[in-house]
NUTIMAR-754282 format. One record per residue: residue number from 0; residue in three letters; y, z, x of N, C-alpha, C in turn. Coordinates in steps of 0.2 Angstrom, whole numbers, plus 5000, padded with zeros to 4 digits. Atoms other than C-alpha are relative to their C-alpha. Layout:
BEGIN
<num: NUM	residu: ala	n_y: Y	n_z: Z	n_x: X	ca_y: Y	ca_z: Z	ca_x: X	c_y: Y	c_z: Z	c_x: X>
...
! end
This chain:
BEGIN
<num: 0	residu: unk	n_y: 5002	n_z: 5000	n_x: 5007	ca_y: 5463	ca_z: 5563	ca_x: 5574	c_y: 5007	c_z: 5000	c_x: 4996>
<num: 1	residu: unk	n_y: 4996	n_z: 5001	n_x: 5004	ca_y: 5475	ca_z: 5559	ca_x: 5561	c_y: 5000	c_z: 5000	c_x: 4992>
<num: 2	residu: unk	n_y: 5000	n_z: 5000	n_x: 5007	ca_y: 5477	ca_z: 5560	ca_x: 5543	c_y: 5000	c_z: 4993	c_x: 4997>
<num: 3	residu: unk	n_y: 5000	n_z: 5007	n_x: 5001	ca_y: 5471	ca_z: 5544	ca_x: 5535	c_y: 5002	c_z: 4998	c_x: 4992>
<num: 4	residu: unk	n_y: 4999	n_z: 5002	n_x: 5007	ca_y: 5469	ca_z: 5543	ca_x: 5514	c_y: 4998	c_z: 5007	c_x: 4997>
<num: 5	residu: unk	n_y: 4999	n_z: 4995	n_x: 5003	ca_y: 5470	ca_z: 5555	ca_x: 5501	c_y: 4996	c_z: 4996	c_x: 4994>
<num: 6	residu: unk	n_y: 5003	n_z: 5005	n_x: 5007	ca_y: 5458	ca_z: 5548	ca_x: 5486	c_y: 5000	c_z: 5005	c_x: 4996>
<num: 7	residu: unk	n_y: 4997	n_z: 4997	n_x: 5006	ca_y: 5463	ca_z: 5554	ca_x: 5468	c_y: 5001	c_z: 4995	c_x: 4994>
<num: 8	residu: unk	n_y: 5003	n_z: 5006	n_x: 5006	ca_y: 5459	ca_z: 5547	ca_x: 5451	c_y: 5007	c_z: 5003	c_x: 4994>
<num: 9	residu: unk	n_y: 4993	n_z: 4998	n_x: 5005	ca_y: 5475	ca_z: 5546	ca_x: 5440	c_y: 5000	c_z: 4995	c_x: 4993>
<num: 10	residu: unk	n_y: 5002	n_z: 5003	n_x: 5007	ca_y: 5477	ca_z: 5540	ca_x: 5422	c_y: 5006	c_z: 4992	c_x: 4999>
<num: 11	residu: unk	n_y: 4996	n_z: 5008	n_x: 4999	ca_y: 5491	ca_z: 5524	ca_x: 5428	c_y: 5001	c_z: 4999	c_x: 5007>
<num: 12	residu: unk	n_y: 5000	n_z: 5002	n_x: 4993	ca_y: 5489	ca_z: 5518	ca_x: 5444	c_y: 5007	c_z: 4998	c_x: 5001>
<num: 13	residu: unk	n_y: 4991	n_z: 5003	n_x: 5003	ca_y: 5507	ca_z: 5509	ca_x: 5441	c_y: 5003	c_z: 5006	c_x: 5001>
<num: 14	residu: unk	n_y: 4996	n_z: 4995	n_x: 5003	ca_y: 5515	ca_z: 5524	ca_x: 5437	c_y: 4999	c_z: 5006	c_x: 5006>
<num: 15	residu: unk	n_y: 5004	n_z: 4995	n_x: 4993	ca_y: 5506	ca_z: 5535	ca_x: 5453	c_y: 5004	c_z: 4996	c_x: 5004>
<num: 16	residu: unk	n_y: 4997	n_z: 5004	n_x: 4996	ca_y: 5511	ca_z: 5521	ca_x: 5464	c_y: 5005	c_z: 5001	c_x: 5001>
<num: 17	residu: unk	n_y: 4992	n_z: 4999	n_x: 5001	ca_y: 5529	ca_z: 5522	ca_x: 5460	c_y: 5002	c_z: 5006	c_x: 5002>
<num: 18	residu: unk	n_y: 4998	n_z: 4996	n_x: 4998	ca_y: 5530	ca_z: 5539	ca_x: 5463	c_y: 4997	c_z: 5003	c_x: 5007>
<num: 19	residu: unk	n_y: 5002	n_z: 4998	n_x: 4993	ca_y: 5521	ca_z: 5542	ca_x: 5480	c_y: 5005	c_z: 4993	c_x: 5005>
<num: 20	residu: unk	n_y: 4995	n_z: 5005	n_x: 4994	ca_y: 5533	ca_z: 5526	ca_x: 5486	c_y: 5009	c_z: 5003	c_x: 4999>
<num: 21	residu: unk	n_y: 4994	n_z: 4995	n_x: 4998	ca_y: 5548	ca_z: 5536	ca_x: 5480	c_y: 5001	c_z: 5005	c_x: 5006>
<num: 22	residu: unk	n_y: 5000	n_z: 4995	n_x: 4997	ca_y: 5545	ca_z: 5552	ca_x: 5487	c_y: 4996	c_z: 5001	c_x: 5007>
<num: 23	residu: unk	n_y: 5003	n_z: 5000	n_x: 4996	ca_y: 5532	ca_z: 5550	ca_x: 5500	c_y: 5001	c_z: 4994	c_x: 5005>
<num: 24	residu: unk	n_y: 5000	n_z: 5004	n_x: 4995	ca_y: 5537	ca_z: 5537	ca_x: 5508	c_y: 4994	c_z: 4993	c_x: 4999>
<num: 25	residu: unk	n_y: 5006	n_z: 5005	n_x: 5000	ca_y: 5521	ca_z: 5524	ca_x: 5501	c_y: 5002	c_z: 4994	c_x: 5000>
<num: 26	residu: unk	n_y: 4997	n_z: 5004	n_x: 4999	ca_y: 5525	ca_z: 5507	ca_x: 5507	c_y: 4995	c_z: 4995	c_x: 4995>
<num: 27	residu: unk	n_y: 5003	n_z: 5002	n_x: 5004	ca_y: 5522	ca_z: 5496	ca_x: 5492	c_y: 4997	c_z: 4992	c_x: 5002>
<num: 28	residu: unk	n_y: 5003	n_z: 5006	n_x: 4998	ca_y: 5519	ca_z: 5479	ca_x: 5503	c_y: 4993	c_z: 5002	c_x: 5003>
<num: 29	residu: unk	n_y: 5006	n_z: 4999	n_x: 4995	ca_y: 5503	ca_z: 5487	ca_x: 5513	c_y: 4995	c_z: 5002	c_x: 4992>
<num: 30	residu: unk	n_y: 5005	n_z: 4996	n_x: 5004	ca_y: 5496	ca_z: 5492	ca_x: 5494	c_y: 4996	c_z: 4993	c_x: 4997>
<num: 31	residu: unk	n_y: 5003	n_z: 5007	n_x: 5002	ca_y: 5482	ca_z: 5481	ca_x: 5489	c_y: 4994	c_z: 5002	c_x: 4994>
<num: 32	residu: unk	n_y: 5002	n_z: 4997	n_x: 5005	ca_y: 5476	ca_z: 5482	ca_x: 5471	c_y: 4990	c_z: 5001	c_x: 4999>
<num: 33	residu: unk	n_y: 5005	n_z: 5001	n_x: 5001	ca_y: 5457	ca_z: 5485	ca_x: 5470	c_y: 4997	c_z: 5002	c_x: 4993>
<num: 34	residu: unk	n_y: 5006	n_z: 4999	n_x: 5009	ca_y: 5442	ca_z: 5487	ca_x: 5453	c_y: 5003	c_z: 5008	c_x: 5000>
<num: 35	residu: unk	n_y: 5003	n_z: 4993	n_x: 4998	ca_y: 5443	ca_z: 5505	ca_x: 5461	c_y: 5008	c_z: 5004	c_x: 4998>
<num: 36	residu: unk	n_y: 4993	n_z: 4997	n_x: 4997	ca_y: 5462	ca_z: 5509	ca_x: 5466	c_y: 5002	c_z: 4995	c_x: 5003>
<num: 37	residu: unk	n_y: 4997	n_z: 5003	n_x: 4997	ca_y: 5474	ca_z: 5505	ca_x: 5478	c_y: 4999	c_z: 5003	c_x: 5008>
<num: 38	residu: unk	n_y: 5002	n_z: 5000	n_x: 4994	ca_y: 5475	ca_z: 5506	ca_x: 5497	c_y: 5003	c_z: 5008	c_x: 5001>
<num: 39	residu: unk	n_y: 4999	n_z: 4992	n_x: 5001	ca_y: 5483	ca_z: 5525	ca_x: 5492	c_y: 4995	c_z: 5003	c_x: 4997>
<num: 40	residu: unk	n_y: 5007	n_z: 4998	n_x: 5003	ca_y: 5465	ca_z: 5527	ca_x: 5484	c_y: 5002	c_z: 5004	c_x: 4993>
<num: 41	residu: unk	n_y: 4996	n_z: 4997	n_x: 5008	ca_y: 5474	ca_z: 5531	ca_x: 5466	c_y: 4994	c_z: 4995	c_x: 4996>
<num: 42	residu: unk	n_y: 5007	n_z: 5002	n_x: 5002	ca_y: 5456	ca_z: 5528	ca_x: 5457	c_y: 5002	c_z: 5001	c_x: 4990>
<num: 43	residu: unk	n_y: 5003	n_z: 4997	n_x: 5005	ca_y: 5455	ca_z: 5527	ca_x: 5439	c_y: 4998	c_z: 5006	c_x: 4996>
<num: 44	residu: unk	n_y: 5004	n_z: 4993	n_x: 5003	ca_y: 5451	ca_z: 5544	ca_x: 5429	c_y: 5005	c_z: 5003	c_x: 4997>
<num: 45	residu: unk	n_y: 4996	n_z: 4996	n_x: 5004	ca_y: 5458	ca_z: 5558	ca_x: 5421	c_y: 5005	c_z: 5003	c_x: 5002>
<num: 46	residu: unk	n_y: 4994	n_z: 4997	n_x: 4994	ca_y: 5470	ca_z: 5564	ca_x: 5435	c_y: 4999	c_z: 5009	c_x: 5002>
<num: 47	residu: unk	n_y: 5002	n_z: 4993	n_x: 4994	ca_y: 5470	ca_z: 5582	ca_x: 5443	c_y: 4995	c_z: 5005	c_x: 4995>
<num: 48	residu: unk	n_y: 5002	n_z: 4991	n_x: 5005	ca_y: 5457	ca_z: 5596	ca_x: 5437	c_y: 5004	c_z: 5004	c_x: 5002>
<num: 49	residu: unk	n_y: 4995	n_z: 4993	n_x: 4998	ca_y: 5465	ca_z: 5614	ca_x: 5434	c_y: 4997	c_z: 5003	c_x: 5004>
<num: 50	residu: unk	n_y: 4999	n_z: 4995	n_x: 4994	ca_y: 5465	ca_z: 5622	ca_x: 5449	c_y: 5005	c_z: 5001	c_x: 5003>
<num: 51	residu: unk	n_y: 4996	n_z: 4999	n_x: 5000	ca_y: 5480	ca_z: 5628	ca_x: 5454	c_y: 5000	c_z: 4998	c_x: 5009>
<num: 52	residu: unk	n_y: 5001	n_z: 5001	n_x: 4993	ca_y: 5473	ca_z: 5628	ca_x: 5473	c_y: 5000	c_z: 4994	c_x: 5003>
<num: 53	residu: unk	n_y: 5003	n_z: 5007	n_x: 4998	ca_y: 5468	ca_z: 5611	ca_x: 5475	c_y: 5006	c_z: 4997	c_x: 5001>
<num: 54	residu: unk	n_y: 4995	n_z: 5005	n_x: 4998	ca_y: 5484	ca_z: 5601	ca_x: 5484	c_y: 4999	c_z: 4996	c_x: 5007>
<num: 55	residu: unk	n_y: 5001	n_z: 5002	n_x: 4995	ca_y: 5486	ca_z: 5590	ca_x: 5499	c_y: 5006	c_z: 5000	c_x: 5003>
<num: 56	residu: unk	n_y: 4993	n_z: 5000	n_x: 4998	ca_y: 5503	ca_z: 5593	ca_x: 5511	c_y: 5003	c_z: 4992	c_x: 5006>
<num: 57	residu: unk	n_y: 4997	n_z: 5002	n_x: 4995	ca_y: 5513	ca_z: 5583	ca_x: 5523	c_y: 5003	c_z: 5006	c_x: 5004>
<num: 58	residu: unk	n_y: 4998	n_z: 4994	n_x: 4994	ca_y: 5518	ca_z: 5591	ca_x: 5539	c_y: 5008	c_z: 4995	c_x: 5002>
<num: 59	residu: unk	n_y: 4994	n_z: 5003	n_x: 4999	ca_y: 5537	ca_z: 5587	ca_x: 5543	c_y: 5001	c_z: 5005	c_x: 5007>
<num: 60	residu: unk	n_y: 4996	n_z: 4995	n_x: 4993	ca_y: 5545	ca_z: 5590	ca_x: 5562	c_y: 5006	c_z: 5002	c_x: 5000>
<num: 61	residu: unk	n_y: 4991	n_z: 4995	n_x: 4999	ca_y: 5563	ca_z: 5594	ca_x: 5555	c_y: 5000	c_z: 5002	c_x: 4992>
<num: 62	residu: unk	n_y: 4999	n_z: 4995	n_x: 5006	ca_y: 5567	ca_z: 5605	ca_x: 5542	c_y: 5004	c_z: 4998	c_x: 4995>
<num: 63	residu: unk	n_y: 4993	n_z: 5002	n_x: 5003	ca_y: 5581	ca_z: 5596	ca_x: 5537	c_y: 4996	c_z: 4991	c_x: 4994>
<num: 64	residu: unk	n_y: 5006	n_z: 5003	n_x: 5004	ca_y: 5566	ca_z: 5583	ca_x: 5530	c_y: 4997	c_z: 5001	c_x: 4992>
<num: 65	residu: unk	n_y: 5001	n_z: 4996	n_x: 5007	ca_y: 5560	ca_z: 5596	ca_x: 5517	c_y: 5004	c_z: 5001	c_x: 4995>
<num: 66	residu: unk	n_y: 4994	n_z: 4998	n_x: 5005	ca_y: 5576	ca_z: 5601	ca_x: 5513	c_y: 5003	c_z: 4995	c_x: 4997>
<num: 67	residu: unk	n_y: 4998	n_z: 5009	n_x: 5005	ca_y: 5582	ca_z: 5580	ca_x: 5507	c_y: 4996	c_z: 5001	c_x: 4996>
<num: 68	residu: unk	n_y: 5005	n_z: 5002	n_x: 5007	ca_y: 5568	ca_z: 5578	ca_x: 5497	c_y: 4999	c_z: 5005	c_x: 4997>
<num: 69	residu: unk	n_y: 4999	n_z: 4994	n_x: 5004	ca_y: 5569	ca_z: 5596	ca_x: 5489	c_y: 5006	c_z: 4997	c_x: 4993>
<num: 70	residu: unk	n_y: 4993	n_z: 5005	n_x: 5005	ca_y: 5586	ca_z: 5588	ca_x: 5483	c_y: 4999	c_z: 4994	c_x: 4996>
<num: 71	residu: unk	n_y: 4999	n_z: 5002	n_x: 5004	ca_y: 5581	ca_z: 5573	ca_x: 5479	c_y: 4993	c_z: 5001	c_x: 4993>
<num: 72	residu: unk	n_y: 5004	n_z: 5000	n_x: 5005	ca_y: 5565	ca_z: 5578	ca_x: 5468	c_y: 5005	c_z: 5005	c_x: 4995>
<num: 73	residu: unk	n_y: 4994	n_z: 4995	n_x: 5004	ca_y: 5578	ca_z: 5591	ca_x: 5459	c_y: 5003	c_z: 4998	c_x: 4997>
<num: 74	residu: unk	n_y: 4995	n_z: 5006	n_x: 5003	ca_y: 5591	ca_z: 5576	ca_x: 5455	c_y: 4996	c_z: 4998	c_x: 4996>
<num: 75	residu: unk	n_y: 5005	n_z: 5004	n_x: 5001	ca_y: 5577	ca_z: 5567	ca_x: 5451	c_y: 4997	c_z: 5005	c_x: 4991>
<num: 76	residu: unk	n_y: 5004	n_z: 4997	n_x: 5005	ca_y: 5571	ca_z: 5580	ca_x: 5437	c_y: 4993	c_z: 5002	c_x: 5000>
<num: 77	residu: unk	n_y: 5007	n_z: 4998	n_x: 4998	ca_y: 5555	ca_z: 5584	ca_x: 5445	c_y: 5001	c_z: 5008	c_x: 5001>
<num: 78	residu: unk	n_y: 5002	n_z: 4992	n_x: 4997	ca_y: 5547	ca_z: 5603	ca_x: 5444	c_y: 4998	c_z: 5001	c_x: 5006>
<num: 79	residu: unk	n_y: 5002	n_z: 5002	n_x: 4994	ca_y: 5546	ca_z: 5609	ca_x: 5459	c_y: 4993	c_z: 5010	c_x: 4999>
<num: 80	residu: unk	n_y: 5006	n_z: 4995	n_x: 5000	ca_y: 5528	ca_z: 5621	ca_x: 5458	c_y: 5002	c_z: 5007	c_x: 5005>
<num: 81	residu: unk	n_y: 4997	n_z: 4996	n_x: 4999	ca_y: 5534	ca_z: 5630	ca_x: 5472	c_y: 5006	c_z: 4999	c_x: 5007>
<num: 82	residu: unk	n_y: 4993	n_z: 5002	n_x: 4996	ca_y: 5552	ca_z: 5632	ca_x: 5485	c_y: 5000	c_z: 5008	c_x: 5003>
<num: 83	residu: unk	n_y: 4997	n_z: 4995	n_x: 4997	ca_y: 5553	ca_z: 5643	ca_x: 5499	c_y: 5003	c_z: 4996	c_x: 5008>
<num: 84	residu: unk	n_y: 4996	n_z: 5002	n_x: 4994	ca_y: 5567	ca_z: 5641	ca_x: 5512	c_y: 5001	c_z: 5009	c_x: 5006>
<num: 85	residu: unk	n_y: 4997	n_z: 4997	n_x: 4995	ca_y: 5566	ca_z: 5652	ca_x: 5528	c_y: 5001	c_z: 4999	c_x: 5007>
<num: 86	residu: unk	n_y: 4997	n_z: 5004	n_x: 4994	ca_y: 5570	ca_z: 5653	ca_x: 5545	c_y: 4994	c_z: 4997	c_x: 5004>
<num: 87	residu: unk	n_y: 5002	n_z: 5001	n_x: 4995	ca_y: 5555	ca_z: 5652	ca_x: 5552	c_y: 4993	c_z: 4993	c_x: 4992>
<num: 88	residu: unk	n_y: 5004	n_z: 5003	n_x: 5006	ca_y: 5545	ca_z: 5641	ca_x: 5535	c_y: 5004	c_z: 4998	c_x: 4995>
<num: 89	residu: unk	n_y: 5000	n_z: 5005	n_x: 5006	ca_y: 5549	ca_z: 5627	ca_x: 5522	c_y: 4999	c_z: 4998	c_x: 4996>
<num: 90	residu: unk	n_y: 5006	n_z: 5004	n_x: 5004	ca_y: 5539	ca_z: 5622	ca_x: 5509	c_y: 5004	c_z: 4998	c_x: 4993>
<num: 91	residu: unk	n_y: 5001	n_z: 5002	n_x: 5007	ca_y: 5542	ca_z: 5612	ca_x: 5492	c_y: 4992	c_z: 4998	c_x: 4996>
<num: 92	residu: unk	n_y: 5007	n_z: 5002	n_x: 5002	ca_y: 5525	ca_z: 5608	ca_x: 5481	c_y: 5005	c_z: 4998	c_x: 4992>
<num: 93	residu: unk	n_y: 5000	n_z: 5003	n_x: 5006	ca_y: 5525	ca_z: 5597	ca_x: 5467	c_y: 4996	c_z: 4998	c_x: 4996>
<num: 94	residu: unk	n_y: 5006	n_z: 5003	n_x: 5002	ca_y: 5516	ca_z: 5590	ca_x: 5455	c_y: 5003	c_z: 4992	c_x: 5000>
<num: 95	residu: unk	n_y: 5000	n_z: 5011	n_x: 5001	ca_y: 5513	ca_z: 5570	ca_x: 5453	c_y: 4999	c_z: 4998	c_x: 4993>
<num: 96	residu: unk	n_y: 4999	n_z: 5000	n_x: 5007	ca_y: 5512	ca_z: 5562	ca_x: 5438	c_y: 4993	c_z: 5001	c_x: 4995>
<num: 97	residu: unk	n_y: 5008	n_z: 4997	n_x: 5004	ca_y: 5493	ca_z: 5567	ca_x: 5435	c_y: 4999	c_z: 5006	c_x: 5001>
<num: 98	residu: unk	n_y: 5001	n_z: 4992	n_x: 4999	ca_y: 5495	ca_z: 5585	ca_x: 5440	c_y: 4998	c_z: 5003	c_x: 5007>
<num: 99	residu: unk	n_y: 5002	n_z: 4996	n_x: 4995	ca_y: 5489	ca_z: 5585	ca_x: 5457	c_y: 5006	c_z: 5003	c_x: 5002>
<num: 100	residu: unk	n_y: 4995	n_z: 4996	n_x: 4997	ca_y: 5500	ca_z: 5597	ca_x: 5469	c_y: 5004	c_z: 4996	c_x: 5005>
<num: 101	residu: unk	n_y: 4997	n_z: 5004	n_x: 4992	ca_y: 5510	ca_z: 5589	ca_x: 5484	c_y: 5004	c_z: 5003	c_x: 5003>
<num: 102	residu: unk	n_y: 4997	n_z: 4996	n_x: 4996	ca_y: 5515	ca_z: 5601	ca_x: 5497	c_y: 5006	c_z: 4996	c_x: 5006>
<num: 103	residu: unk	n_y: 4996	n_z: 5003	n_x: 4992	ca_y: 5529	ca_z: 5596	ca_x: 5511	c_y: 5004	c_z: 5006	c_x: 5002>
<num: 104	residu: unk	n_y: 4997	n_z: 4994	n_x: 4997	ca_y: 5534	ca_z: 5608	ca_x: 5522	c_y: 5001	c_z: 5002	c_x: 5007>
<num: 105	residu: unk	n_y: 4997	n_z: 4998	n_x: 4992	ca_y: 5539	ca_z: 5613	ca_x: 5540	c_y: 5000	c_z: 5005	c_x: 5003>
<num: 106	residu: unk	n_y: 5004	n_z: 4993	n_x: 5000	ca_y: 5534	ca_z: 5628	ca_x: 5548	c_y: 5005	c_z: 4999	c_x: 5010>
<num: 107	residu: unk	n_y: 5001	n_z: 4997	n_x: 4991	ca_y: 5540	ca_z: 5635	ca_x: 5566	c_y: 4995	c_z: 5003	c_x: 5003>
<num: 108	residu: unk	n_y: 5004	n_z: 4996	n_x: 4998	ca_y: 5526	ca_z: 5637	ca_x: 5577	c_y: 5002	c_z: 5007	c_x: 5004>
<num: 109	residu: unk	n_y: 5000	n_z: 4994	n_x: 4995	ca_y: 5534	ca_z: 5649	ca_x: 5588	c_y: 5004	c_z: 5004	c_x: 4999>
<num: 110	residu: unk	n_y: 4996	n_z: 4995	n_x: 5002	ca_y: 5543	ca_z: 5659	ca_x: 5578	c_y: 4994	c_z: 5008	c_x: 4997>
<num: 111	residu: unk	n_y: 5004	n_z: 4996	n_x: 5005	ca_y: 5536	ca_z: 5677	ca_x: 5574	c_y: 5003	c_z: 5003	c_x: 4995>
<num: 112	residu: unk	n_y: 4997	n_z: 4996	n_x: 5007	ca_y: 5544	ca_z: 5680	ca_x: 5557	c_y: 4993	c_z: 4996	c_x: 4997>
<num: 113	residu: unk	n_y: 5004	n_z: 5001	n_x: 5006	ca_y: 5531	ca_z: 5671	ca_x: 5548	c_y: 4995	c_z: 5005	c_x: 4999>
! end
């Protein structure tokens, strides 16, 4: 099993887009414009309700993954929600341009400091 689609309703599909093909990796030849969204399921609407819980993460196998794009969201002028670096856990959360969260982070399964 793998992790397929993420559907989320944002207030500029353009403006989402771009920002999940920056940061995330979204490859903008595979995206295909629909009535609805786009093939990252970026749906028309009002963009994130306030819940501070509700995000979606990326799992990374090197540490040195979270910690680039820490850097570049930072350069970037992007807030970063939340940033902890330790030895055995990694995390940045962001917000998108509609407010949802986005988690990236790296975790050691086999360490016991967490």
């Amino acid at each position: 099993m793998r992790f397929a689609h993420v559907g989320i309703s944002v207030a500029d599909q353009v403006r989402s887009r771009r920002f999940y093909e920056r940061y995330f990796g979204f490859d903008p030849d595979q995206a295909r414009i629909y009535p609805v969204g786009v093939a990252l399921a970026l749906h028309p609407g009002n963009g994130a309700p306030d819940d501070e819980f509700l995000h979606f993460g990326y799992s990374c196998t090197d540490v040195e993954q979270v910690r680039a794009l820490r850097e570049r969201l930072l350069a970037a002028g992007e807030t970063l929600m939340e940033d902890e670096d330790t030895e055995s856990f990694v995390t940045v959360k962001v917000i998108d341009p509609d407010g949802y969260r986005v988690e990236v982070f790296w975790e050691d399964l086999d360490s016991d400091h967490r």
